[in-house]
N, CA, C and O atoms as a MOPAC input file, in Angstrom:
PM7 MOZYME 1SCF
protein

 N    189.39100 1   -15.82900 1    20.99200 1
 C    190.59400 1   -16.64100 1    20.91000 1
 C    190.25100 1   -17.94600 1    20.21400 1
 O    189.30300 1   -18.55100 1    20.71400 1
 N    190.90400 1   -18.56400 1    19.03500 1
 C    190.61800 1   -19.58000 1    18.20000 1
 C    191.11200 1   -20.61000 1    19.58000 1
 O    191.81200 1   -20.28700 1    20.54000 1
 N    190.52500 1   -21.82300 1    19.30300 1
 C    190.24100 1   -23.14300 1    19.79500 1
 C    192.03600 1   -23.29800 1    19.44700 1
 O    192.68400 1   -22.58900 1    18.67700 1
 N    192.56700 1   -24.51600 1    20.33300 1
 C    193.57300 1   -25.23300 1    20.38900 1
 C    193.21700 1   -26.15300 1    19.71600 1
 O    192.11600 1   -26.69700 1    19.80900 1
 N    194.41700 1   -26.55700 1    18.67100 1
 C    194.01300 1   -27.68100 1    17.82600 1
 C    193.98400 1   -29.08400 1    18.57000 1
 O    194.37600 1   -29.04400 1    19.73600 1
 N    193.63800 1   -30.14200 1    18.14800 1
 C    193.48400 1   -30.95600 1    18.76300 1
 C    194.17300 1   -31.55700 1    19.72800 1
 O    193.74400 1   -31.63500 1    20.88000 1
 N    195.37100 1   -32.06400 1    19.32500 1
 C    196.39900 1   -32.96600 1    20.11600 1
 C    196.61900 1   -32.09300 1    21.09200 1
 O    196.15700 1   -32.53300 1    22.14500 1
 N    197.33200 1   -30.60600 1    21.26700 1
 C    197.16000 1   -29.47700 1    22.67100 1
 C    195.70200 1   -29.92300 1    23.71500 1
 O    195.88300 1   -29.81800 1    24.92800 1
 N    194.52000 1   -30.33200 1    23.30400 1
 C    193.63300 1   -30.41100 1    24.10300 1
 C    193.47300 1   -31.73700 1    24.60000 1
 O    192.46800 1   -31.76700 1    25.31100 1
 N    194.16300 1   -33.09600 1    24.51300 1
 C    194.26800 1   -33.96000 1    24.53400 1
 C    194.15700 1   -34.65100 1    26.11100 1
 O    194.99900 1   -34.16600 1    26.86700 1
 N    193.30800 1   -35.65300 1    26.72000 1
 C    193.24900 1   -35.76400 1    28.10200 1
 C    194.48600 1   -36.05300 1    28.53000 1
 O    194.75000 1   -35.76000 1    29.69600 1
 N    195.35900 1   -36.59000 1    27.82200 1
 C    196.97600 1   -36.68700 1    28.64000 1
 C    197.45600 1   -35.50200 1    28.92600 1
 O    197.90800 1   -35.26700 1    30.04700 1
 N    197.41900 1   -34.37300 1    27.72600 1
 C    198.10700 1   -33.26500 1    28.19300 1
 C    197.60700 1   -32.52000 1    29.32600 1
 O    198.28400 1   -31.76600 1    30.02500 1
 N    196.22800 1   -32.81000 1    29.47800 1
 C    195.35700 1   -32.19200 1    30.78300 1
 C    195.80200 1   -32.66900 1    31.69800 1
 O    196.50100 1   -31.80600 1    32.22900 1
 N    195.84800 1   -33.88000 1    32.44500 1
 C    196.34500 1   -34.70500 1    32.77300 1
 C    197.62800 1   -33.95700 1    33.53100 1
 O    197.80100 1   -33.53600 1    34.67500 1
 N    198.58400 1   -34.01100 1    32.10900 1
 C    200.03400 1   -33.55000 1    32.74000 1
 C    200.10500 1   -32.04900 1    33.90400 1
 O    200.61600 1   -31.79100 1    34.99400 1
 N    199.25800 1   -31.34600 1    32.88100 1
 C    199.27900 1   -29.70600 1    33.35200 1
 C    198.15700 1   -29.98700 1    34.95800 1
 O    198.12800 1   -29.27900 1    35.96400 1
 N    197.50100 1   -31.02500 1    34.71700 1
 C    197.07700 1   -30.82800 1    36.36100 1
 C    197.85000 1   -31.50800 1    37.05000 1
 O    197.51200 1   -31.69500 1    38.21900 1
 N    198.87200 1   -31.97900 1    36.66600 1
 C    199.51600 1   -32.46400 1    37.77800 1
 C    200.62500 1   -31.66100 1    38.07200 1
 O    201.05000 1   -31.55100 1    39.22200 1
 N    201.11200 1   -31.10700 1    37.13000 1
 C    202.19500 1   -29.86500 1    37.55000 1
 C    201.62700 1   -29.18700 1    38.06400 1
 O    202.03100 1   -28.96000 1    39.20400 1
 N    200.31600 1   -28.40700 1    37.58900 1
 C    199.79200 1   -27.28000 1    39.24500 1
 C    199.62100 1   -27.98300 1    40.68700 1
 O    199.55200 1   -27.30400 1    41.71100 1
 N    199.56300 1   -29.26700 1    40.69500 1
 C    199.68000 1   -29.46200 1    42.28600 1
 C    200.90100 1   -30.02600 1    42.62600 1
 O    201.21600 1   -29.98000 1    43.81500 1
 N    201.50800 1   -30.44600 1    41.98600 1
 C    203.03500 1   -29.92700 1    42.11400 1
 C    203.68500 1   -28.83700 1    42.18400 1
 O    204.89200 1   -28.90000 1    42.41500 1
 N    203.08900 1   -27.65300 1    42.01300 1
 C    203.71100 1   -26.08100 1    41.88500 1
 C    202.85900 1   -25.80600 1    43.28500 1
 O    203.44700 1   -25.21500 1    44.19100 1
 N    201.79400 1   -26.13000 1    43.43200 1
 C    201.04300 1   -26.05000 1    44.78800 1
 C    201.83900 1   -26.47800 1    46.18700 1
 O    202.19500 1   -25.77300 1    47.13100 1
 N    201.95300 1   -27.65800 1    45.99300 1
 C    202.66200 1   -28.43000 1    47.02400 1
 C    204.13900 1   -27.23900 1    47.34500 1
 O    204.31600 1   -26.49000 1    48.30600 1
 N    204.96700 1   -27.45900 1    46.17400 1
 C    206.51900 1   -26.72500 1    46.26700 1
 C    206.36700 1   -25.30300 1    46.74400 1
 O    207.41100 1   -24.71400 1    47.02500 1
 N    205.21700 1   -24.65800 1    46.87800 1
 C    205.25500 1   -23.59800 1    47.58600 1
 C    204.48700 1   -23.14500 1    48.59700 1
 O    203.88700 1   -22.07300 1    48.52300 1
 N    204.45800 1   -23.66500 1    49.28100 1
 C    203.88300 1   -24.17400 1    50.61700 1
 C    202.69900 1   -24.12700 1    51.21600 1
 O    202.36200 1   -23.56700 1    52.25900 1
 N    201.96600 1   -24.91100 1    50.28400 1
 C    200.61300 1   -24.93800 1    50.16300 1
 C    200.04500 1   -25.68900 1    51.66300 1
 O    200.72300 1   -26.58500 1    52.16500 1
 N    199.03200 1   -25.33100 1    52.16600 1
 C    198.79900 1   -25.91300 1    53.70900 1
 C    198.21700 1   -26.88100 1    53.34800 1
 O    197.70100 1   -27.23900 1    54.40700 1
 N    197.80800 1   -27.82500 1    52.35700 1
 C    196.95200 1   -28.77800 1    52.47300 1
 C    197.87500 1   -30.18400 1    52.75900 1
 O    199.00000 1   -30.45100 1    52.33600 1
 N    197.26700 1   -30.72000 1    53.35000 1
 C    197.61500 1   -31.71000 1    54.43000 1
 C    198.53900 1   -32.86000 1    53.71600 1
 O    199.64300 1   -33.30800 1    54.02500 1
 N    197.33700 1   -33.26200 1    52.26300 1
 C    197.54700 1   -34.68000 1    51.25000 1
 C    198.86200 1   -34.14500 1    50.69200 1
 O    199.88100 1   -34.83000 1    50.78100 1
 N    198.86900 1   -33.04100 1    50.16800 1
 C    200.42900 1   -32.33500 1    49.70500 1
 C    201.01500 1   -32.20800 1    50.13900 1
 O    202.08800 1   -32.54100 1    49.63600 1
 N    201.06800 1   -31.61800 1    51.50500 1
 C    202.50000 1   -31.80100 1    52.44700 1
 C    203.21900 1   -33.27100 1    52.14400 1
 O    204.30600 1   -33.35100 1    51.57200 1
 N    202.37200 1   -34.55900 1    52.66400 1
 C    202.47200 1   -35.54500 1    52.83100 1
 C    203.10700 1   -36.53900 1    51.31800 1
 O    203.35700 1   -37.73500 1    51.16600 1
 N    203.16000 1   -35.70300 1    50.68200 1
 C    203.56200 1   -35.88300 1    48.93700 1
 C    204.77400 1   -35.46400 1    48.88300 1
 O    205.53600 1   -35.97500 1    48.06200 1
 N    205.16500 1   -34.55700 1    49.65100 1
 C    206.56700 1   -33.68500 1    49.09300 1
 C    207.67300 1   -34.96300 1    49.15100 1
 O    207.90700 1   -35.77000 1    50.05100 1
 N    208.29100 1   -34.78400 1    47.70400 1
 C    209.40400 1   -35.60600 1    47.53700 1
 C    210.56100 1   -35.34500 1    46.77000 1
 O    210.79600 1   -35.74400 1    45.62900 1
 N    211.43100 1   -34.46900 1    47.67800 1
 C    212.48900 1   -33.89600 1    47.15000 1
 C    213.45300 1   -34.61500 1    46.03000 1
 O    213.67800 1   -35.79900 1    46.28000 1
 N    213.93400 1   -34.20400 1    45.08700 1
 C    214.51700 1   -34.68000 1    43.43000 1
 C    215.87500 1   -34.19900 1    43.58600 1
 O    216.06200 1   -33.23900 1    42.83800 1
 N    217.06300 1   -34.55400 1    44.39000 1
 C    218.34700 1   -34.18400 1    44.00600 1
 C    219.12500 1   -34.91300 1    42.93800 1
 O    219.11500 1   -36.13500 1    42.79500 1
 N    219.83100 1   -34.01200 1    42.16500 1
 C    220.62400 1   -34.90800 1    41.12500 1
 C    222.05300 1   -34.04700 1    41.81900 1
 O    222.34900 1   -32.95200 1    42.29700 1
 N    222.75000 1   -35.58000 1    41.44500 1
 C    224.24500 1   -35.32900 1    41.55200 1
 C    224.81900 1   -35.75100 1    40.36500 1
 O    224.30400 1   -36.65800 1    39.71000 1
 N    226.27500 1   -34.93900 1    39.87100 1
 C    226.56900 1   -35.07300 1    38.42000 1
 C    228.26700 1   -35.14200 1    38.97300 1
 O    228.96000 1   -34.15900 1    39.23200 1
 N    228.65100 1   -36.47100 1    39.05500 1
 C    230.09300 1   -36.81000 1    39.25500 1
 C    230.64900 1   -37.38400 1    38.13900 1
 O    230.01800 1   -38.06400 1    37.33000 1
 N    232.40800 1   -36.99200 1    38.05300 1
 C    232.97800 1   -37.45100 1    37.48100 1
 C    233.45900 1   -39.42200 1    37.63900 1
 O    233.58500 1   -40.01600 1    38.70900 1
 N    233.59600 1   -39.89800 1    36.54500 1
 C    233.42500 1   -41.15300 1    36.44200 1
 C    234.73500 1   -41.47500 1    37.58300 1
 O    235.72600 1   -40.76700 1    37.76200 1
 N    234.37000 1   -42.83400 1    38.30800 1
 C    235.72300 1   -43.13000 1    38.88800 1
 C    235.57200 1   -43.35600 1    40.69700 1
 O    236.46400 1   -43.89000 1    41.35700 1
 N    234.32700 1   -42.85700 1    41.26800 1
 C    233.94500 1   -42.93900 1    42.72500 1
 C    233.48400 1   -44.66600 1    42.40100 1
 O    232.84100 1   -45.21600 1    41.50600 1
 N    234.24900 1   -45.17500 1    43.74300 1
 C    233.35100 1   -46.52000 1    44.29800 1
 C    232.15300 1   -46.78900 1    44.36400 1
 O    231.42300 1   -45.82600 1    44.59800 1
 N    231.56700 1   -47.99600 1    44.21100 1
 C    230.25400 1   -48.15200 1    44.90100 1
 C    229.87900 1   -47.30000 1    46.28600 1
 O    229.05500 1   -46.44700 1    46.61500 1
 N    231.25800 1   -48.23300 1    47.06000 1
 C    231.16900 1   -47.57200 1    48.47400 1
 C    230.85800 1   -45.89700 1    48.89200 1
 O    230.33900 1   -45.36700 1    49.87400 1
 N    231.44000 1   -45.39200 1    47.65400 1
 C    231.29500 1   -44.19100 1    48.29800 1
 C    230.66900 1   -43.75600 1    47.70500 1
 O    230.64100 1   -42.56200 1    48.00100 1
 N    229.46600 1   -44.16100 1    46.22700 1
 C    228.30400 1   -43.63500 1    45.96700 1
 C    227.02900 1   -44.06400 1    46.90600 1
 O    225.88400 1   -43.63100 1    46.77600 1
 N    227.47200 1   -44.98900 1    47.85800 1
 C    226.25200 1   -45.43000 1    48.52700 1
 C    226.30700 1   -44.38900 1    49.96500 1
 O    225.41000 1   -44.04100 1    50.73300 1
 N    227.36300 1   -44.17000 1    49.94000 1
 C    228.10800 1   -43.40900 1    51.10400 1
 C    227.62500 1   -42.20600 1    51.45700 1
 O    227.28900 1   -41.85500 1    52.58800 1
 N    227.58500 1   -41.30900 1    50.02700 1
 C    226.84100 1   -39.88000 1    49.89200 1
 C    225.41400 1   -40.24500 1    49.42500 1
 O    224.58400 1   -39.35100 1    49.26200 1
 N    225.13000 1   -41.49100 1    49.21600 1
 C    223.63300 1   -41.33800 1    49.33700 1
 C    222.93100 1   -41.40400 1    50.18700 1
 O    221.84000 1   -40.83800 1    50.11700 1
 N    223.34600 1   -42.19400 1    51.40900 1
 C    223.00600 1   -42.05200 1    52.61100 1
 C    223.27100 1   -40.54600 1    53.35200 1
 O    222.56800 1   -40.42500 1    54.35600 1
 N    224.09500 1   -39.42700 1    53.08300 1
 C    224.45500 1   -38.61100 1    53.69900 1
 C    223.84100 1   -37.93200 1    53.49400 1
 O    223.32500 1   -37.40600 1    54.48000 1
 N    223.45200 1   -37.45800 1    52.24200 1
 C    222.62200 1   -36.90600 1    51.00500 1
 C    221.18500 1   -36.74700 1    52.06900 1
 O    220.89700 1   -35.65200 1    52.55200 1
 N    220.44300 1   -37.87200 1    52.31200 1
 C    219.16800 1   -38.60900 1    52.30900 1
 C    219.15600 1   -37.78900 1    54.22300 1
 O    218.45900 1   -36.92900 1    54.76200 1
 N    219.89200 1   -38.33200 1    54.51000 1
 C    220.09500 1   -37.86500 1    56.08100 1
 C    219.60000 1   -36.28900 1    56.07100 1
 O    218.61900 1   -35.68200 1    56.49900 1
 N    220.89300 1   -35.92700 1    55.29800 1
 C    220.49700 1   -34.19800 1    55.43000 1
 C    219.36400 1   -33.41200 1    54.72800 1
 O    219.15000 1   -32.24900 1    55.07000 1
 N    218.70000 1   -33.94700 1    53.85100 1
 C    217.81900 1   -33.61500 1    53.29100 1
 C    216.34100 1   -33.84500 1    54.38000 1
 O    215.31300 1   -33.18200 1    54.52300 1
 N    216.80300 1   -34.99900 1    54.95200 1
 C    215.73100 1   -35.27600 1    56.04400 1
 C    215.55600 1   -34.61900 1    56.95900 1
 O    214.48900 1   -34.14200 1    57.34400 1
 N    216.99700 1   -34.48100 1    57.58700 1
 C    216.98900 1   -33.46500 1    59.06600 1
 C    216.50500 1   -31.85100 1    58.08000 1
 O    215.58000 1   -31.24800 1    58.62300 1
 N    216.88900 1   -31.38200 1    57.15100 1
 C    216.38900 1   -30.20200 1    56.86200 1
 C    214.91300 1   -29.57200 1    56.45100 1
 O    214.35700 1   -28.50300 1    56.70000 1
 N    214.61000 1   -30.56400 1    55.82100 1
 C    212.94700 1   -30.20900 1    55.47000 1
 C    212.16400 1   -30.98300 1    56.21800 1
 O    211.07200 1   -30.53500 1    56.56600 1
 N    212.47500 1   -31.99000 1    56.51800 1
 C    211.77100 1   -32.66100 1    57.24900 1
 C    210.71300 1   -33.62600 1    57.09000 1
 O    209.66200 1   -33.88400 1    57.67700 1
 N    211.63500 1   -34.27600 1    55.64100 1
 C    210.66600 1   -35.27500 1    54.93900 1
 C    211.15600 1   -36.80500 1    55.99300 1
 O    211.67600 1   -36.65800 1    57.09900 1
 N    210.92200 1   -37.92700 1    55.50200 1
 C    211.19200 1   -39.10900 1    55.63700 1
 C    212.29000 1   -39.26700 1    54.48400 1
 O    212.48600 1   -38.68900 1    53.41500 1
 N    212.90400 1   -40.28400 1    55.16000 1
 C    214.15100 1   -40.89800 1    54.51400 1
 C    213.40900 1   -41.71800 1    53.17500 1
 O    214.36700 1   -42.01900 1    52.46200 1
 N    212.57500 1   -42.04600 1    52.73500 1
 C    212.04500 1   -43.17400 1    51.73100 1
 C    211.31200 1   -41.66800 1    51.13400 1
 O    210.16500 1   -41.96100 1    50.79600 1
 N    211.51100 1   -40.53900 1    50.95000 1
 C    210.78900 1   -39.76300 1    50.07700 1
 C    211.53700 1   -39.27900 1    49.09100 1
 O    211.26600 1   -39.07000 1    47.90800 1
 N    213.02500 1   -39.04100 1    50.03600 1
 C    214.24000 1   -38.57200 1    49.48600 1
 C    214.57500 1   -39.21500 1    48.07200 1
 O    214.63200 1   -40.44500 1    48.08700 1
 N    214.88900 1   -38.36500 1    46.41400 1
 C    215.33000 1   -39.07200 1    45.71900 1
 C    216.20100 1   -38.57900 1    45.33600 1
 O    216.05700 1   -37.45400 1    44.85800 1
 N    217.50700 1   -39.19300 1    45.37000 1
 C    218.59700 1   -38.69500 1    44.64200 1
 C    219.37600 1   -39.50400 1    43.40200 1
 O    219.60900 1   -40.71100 1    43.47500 1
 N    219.70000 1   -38.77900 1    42.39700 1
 C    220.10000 1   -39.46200 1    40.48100 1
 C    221.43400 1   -39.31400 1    40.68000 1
 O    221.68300 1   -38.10900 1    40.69700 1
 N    222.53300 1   -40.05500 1    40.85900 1
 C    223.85000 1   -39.62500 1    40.50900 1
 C    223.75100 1   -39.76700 1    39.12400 1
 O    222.88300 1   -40.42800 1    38.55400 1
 N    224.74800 1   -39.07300 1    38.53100 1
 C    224.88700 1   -39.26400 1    37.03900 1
 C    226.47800 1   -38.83400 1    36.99500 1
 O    227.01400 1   -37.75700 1    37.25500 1
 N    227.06200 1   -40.19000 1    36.53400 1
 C    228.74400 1   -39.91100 1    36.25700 1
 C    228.87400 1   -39.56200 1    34.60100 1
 O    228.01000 1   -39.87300 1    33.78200 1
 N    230.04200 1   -38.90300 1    34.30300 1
 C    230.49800 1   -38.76000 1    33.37500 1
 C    231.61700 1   -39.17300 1    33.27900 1
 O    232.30400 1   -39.55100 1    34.22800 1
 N    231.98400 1   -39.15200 1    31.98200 1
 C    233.65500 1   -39.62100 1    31.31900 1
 C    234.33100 1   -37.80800 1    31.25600 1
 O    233.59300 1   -36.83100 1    31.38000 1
 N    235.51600 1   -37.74100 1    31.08700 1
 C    236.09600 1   -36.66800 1    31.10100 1
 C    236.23100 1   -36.22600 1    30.04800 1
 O    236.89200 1   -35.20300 1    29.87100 1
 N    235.67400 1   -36.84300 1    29.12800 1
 C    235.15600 1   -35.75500 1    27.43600 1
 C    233.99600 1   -35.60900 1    27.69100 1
 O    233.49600 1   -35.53700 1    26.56800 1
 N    232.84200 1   -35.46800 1    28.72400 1
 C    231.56300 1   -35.15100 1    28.40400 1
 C    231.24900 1   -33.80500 1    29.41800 1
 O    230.20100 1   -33.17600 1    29.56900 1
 N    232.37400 1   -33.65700 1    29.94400 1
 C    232.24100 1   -32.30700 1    31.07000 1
 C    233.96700 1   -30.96000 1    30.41200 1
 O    235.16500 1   -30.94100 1    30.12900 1
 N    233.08600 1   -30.37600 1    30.50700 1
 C    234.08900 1   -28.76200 1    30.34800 1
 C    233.97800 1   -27.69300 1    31.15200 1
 O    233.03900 1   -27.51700 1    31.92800 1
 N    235.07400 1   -26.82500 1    30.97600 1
 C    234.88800 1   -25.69000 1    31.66700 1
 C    235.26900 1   -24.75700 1    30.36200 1
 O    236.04200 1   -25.33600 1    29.59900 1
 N    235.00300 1   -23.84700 1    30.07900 1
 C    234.96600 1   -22.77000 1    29.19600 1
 C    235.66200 1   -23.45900 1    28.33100 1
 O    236.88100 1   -23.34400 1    28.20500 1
 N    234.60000 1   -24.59400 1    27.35600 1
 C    234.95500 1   -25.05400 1    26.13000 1
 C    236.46600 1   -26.19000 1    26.27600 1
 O    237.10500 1   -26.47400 1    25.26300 1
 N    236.84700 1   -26.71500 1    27.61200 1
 C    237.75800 1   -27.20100 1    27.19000 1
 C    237.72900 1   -28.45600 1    28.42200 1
 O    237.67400 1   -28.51800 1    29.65000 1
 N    237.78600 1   -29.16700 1    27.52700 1
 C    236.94800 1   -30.51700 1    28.25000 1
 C    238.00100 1   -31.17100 1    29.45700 1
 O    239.23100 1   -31.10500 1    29.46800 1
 N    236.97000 1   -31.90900 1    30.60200 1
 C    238.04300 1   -32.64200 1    31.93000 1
 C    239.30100 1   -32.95900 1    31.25400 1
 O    240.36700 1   -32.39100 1    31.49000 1
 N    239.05000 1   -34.28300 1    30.04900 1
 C    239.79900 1   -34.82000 1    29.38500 1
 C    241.47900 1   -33.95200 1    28.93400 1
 O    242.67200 1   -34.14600 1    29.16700 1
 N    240.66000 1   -32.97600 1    28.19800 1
 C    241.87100 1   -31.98300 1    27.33100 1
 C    242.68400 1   -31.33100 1    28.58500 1
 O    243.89400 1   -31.11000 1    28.52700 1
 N    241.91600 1   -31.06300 1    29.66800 1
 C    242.88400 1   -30.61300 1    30.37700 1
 C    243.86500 1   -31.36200 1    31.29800 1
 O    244.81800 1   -30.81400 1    31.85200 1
 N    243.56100 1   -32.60300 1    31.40500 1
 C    244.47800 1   -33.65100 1    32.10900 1
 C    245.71500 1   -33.52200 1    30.83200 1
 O    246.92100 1   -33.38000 1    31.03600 1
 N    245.22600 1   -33.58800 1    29.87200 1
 C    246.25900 1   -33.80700 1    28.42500 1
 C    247.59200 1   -32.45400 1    29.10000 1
 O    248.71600 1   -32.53300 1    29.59600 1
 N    246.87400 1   -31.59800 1    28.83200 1
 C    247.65100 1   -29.92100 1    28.45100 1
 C    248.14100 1   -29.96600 1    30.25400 1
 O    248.83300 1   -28.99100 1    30.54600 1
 N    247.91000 1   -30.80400 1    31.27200 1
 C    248.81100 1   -30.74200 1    32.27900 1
 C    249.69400 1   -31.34600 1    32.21500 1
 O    250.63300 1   -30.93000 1    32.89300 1
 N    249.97700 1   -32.86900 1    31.25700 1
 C    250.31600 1   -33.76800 1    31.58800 1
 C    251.65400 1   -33.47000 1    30.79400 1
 O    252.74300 1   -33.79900 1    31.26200 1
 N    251.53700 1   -32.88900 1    29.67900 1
 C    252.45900 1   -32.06700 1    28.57900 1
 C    253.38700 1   -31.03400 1    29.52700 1
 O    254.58500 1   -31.20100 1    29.75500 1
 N    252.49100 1   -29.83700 1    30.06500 1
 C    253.31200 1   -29.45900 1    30.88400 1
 C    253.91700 1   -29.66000 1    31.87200 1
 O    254.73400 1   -28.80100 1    32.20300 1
 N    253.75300 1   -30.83300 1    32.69500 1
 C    254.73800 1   -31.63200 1    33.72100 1
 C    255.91200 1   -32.16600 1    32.92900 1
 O    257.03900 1   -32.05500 1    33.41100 1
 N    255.70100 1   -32.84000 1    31.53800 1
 C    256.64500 1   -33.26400 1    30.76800 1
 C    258.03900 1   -32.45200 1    30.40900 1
 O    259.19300 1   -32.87900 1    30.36000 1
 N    257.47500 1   -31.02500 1    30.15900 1
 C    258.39200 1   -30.05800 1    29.45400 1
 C    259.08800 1   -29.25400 1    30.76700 1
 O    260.07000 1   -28.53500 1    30.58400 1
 N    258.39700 1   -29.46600 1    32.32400 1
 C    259.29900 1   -28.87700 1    33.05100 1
 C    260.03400 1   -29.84700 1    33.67000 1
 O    260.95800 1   -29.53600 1    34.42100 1

């Protein structure tokens, strides 16, 4: 088997790939003690633009709770990403939040 050219053999990329195997270690339920003690669950939430502060802080606390009581991490391990969108950046079979508020709003008009 020919050699990997250089930049592929690179100590960062080593680096990376050993840290994903003990990350793939850990996530499948590896008994070692230091890894248990590592696990730090990654939820993303993907809401439409328009929730309060209040009530993004609201489900993050709820979020964090239940993730805790279920696996049985600590509350400070828990990470959760909301990520809002505008209603042109989300679709359902090609036809965006946006377009469809439009094509309701038309048909409330015409009945």
């Amino acid at each position: 088997m020919a050699a990997l050219p250089r930049p592929f053999r690179s100590n960062r990329a080593t680096a990376s790939w050993r840290a994903s195997r003990s990350w793939a270690a850990c996530r499948c339920g590896s008994s070692n003690k230091k890894q248990e003690e590592t696990r730090m669950p990654i939820i993303e939430m993907h809401l439409m633009q328009g929730r309060s502060i209040e009530q993004k802080r609201a489900v993050a606390e709820a979020v964090a709770e239940a993730v805790t009581r279920t696996l049985g991490v600590g509350p400070e391990q828990v990470r959760l990403l909301i990520t809002e969108h505008s209603c042109e950046e989300f679709s359902v079979g090609g036809v965006t939040a946006g377009r469809r508020q439009e094509l309701a709003a038309n048909a409330a008009e015409k009945s």
